[in-house]
Steps between C-alpha positions, in 0.01 A plus 500: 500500500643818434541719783329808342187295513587349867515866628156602347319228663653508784457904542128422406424251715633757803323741339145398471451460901622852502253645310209275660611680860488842313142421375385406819600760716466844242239749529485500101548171352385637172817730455692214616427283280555719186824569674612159473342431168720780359788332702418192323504675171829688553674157592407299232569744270851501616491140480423480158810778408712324684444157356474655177178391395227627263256713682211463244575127495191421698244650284575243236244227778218795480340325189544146653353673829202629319421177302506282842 
């Protein structure tokens, strides 16, 4: 396994619990959310640069989506 990959899940798996005791105990849980949603977004953008991927490679499923 390469240990890019081994970091990610590992940092994800610390990081979900984390965000579950944020949820819980915020007065806003909306805002929150969007905060780590944008989070999310940031990160895996970076992830795709940095393993030099295609961005717009996953809109190539949408038509196999839409069929299903």
């Amino acid at each position: 396994m390469d240990a890019t990959v081994f970091i990610l899940v590992i940092v994800s798996g610390l990081l979900h619990p984390v965000r579950e005791v944020l949820l819980k105990h915020n007065a806003y849980p909306e805002g929150l959310a969007f905060a780590v949603m944008t989070l999310f977004g940031v990160f895996s953008g970076l992830q795709v640069l940095a393993s030099g991927q295609e961005p717009w490679a996953a809109l190539q499923v949408w038509p196999a989506v839409i069929v299903s």
